[in-house]
N, C-alpha and C positions, 0 to 999 in steps of 0.2 A: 504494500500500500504506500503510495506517496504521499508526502507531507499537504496539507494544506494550506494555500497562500490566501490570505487577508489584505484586501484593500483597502486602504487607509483614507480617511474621510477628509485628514490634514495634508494638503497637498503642499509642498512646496510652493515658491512663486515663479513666476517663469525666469525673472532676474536673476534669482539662485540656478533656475538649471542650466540657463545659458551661460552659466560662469563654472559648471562643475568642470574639473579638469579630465582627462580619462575618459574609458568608454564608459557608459550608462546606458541601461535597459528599462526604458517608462513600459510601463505597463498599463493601460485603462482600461475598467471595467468598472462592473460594482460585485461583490458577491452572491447577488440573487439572480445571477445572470445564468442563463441554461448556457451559453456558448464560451461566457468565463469558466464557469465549473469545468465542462467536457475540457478548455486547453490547458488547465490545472496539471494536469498530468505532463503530459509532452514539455510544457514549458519546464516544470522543474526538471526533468530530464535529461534535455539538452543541456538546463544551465548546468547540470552535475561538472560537464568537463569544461565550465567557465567560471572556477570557487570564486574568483578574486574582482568579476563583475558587477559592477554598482546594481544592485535589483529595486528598482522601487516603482510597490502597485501605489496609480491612485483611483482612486473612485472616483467615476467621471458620470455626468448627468447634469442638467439645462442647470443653468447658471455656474458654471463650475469651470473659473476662468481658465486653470490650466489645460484642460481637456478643449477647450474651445481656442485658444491659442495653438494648439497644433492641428486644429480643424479636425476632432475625432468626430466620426460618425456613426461606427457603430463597435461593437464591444465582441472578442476583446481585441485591442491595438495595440500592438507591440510597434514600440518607437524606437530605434537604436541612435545615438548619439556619443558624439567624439567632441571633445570639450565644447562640451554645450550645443554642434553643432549636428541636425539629422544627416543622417548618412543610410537611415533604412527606416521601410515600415513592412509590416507584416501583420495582418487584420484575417482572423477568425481563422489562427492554427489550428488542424486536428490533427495533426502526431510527430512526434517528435522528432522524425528525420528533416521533415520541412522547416521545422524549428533551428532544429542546427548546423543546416546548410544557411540559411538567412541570416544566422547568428556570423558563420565563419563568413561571407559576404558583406555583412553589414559592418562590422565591428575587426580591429584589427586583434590578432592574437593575444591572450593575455600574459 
């Protein structure tokens, strides 16, 4: 059984993430989401062979400026980012070799 991942209701600000250094994995969704849950799996999976990856869910829905600043539409949106800047997106994974081909494409080595 894999772990389960929690999306965080406290989002960052966009000025914080466009300043983080490194690669970063946004992640949006909410947890009552049928198509977050099913990628719960796969995403942690993939990240297994990325320990040292900034991972951070946030809970995204209308009014929720970070999610609407990188124009999410639907759930879940995997964002990839290289200090602060996108470099990939990948919207409504279901397994996890797509996951870590997009991963090793979007993001450089850790």
């Amino acid at each position: 059984m894999t772990a389960e991942l929690r999306y965080s209701p406290q989002a960052p600000s966009r000025a914080d993430v466009d300043t983080w250094p490194g690669a970063t994995l946004l992640q949006f969704g909410t947890d009552w989401c049928a198509h977050c849950q099913a990628a719960q799996g796969p995403v942690i999976e993939a990240l297994a062979a990325r320990p040292g990856l900034r991972h951070q869910l946030v809970e995204d829905g209308s009014g929720r400026p970070l999610g609407r600043s990188f124009a999410v539409k639907l759930w879940p949106t995997l964002i990839a980012l290289v200090d602060g800047q996108e470099t990939g997106r990948l919207v409504r994974p279901t397994d996890t070799a797509t996951v870590a081909q997009w991963l090793t494409q979007a993001l450089p080595p850790a």
